[in-house]
C-alpha positions as CSV (number, residue, x, y, z in Angstrom):
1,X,-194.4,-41.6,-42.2
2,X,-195.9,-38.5,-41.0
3,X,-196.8,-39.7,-37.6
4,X,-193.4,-41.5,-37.2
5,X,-191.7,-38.2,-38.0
6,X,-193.5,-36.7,-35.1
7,X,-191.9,-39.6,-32.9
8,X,-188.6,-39.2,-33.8
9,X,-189.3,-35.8,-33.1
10,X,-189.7,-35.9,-29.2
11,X,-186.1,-37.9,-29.2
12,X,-184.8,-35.2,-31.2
13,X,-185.3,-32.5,-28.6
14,X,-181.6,-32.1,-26.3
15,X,-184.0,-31.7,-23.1
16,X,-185.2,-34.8,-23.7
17,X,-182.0,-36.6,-22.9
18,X,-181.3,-34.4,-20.2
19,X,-185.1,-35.5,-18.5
20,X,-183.9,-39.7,-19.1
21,X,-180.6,-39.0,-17.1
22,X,-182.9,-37.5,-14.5
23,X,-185.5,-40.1,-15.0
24,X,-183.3,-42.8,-14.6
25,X,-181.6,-40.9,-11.7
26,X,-185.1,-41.9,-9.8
27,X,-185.0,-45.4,-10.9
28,X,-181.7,-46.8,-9.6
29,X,-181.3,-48.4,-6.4
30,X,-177.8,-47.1,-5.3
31,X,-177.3,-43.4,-4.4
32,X,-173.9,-43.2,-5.9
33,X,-175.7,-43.8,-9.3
34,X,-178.5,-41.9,-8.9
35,X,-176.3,-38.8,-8.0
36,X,-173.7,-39.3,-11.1
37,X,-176.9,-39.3,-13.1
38,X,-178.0,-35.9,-11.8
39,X,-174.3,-34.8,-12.2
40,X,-174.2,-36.2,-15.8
41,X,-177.8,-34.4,-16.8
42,X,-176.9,-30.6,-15.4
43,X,-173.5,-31.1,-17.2
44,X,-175.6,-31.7,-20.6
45,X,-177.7,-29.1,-19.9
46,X,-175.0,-26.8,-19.3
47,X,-172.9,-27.6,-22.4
48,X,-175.9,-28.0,-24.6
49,X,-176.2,-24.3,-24.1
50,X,-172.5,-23.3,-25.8
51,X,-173.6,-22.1,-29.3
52,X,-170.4,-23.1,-31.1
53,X,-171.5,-27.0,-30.9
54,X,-175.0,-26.3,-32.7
55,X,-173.6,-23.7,-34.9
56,X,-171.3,-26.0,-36.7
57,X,-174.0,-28.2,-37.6
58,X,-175.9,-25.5,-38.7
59,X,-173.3,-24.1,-40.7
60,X,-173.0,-27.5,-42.4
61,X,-176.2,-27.2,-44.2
62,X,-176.2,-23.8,-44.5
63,X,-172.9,-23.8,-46.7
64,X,-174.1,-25.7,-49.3
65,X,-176.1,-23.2,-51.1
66,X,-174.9,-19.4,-51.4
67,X,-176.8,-16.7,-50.6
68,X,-178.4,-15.0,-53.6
69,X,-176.6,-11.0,-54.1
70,X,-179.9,-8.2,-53.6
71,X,-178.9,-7.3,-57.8
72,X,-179.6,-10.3,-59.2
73,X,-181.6,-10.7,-62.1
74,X,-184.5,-13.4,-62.7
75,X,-186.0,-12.4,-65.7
76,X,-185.0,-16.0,-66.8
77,X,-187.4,-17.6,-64.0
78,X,-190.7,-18.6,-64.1
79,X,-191.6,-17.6,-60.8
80,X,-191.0,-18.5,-56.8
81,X,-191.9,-21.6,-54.3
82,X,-192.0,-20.9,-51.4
83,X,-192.2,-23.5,-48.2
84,X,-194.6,-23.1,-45.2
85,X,-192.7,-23.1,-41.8
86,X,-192.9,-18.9,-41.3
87,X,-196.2,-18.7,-39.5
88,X,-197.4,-19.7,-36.1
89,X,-199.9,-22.7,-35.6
90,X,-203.2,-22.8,-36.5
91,X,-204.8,-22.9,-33.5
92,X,-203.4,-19.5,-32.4
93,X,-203.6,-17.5,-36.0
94,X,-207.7,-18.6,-35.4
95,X,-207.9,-16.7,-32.2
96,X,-206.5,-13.2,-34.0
97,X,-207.0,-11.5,-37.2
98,X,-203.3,-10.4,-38.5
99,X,-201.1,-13.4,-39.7
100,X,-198.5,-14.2,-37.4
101,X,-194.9,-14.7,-38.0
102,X,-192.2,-16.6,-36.5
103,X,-188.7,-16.5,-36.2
104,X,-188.7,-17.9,-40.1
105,X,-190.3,-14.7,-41.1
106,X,-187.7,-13.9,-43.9
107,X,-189.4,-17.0,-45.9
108,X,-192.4,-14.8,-46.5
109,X,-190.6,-11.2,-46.3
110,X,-187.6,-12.6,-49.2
111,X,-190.5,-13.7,-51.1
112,X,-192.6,-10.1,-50.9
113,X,-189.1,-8.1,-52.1
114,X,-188.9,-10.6,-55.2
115,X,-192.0,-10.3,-56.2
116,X,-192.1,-6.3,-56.1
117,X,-188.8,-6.6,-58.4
118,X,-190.1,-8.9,-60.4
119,X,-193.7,-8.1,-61.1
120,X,-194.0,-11.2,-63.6
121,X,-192.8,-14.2,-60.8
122,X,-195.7,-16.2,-60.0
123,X,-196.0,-17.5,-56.5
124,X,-196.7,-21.3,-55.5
125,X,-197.0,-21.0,-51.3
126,X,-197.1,-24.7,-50.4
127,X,-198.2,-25.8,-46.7
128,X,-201.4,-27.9,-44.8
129,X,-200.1,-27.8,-41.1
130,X,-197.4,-29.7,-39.6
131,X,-198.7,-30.3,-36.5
132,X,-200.0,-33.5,-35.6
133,X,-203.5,-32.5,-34.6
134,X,-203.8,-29.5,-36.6
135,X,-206.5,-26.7,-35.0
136,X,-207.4,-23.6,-36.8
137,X,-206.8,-22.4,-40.2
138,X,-203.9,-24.0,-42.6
139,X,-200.7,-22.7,-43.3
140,X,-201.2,-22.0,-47.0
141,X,-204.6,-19.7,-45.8
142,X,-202.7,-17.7,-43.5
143,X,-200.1,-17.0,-46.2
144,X,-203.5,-16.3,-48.6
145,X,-204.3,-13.1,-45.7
146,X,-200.4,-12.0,-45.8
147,X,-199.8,-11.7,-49.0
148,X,-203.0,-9.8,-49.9
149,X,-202.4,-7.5,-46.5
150,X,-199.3,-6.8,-48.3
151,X,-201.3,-5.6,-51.6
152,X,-200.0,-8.5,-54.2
153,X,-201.9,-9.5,-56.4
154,X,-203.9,-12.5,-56.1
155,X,-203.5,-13.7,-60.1
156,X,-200.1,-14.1,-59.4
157,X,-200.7,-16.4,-56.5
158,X,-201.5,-20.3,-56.1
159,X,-201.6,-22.3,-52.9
160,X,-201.4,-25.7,-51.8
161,X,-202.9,-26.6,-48.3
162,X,-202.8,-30.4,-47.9
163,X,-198.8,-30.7,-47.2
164,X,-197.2,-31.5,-44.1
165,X,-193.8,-32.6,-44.8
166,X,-191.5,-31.1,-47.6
167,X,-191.7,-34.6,-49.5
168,X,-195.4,-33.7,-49.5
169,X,-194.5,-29.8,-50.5
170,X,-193.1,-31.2,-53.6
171,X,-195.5,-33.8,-54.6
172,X,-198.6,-31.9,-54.3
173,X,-197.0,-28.6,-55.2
174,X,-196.4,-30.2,-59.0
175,X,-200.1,-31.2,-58.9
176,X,-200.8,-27.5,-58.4
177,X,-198.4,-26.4,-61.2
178,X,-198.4,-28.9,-63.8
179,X,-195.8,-28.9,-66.3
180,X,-195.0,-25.8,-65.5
181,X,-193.0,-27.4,-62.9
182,X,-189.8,-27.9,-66.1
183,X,-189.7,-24.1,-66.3
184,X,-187.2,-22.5,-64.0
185,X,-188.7,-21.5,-60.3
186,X,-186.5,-20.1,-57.2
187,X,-187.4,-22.2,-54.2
188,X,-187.6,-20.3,-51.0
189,X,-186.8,-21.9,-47.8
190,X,-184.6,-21.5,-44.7
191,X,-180.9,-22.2,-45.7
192,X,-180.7,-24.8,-43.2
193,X,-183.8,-26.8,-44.7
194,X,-182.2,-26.0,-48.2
195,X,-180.3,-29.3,-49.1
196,X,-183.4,-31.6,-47.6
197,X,-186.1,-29.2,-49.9
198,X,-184.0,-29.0,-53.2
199,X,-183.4,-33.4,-52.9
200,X,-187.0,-33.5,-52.4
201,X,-188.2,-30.9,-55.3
202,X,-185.3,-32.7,-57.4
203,X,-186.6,-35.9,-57.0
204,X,-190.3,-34.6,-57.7
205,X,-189.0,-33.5,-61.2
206,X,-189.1,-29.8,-60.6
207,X,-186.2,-27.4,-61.9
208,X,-185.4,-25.6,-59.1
209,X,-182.7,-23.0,-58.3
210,X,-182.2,-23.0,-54.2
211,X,-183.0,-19.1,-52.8
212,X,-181.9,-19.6,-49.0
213,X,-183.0,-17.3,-46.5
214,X,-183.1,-17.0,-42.5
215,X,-179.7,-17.8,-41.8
216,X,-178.7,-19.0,-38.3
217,X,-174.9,-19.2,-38.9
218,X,-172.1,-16.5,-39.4
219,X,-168.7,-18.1,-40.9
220,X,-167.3,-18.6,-37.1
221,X,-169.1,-18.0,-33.9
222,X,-167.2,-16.3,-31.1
223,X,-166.5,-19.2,-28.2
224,X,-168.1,-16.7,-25.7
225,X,-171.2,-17.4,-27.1
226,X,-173.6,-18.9,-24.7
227,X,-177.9,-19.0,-24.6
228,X,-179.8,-21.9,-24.0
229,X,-182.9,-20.7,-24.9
230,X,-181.0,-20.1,-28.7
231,X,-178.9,-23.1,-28.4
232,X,-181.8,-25.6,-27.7
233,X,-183.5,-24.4,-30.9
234,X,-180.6,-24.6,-32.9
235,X,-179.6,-28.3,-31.5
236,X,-183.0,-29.4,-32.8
237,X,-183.3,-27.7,-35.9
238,X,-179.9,-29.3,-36.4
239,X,-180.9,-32.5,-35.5
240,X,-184.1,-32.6,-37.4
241,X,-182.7,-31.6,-40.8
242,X,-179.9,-34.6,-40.5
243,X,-182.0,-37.4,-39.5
244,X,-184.7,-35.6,-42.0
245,X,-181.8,-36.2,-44.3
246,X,-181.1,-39.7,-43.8
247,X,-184.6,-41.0,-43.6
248,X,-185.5,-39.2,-47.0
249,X,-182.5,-40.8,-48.8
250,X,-182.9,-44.3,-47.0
251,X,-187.0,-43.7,-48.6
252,X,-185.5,-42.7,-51.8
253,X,-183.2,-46.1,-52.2
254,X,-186.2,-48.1,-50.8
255,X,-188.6,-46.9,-53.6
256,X,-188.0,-49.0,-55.9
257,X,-188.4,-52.3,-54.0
258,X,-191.8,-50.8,-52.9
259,X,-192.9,-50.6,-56.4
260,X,-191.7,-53.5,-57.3
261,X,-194.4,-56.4,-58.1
């Protein structure tokens, strides 16, 4: 499943389409064609770059958990998962010494507040590497430098390091835990990965309360707004978490025909 994943992946990115049109564009025999296909691909490329298209996809998921207010009190909780995703590949956190965050930072930097608030949260950081050749040191190592760079205390720290998925984050995250996993936890994640990470964790048999951080959306986005560097990212993010969606919920309907005798 993993490997699939990372197939569907390359379909998933929107410059993808736009190199078929152009590919195809080569292939045809009649210039007429050939040119309406290199009309038809700068056309996508040019509106895949208007942000209010991506934005209410994004939005979609994002809306379906509300963002925690900075007062509020977890006394009740037993402490915080928190999903791999926020630091760069492996390959290039082995060529420097300083962990290296992305442009999901707020996963680990939401996660450093709580736990100075709340000196008695545990932390469960849960993530191999998602790449499909993975170089270099794993995700859940990296996050082992950060945290201690930033002074917490290692008791109050586990880590799982074989994950690559967030079905896999859930799994092997309980094996980490252990029944602790029926006590109440926040689960940390980007708001638009929220509704794929709490089904997963749901399904795994932890109780989970969502925590969303790194939001992409605002309620409306001006129609002026225009970057396809920003837009790109957002079209696949969106894209990803949908068909991530559907696939997890087709598995989850399959299940138990696979385990039947």
């Amino acid at each position: 499943m993993f490997f699939l994943g990372k197939c569907v992946d390359l379909a998933l990115h929107p410059l993808a389409w736009v190199g078929l049109l152009l590919l195809a564009s080569l292939w045809v025999r009649s210039p007429r064609t050939g040119r309406r296909l290199v009309g038809m691909a700068l056309a996508l490329l040019l509106l895949l770059g208007w942000e209010p298209l991506p934005d209410a996809l994004l939005r979609h998921l994002e809306s379906g958990h509300a963002e925690w207010a900075p007062d509020a009190d977890l006394r009740a909780f037993q402490g915080i998962v928190v999903l791999g995703g926020a630091l760069e590949p492996g390959y290039l956190a082995g060529a420097h010494t300083q962990p290296l965050l992305n442009d999901a930072a707020e996963r680990m930097t939401a996660t450093m507040a709580l736990a100075r608030r709340f000196p008695h949260l545990r932390i469960l950081f849960t993530g191999g590497d998602g790449d499909l050749l993975a170089q270099g040191p794993s995700e859940a190592q990296r996050a082992r430098q950060f945290f201690t760079d930033q002074g917490l205390d290692l008791h109050r720290l586990q880590f799982e390091d074989a994950s690559r998925t967030t079905w896999e984050n859930a799994k092997l995250g309980a094996r980490v835990v252990g029944p602790d996993i029926q006590k109440r936890w926040l689960l940390v994640t980007s708001a638009w990965h929220m509704p794929r990470a709490m089904s997963s964790f749901a399904q795994a048999g932890w109780n989970v309360q969502a925590y969303p951080v790194d939001f992409r959306t605002a309620p409306v986005t001006p129609w002026t707004t225009y970057s396809l560097n920003q837009a790109l990212r957002k079209w696949y993010l969106a894209l990803h978490e949908y068909v991530g969606l559907w696939a997890y919920r087709l598995l989850a309907l399959m299940a138990p025909l696979l385990r039947a005798p």
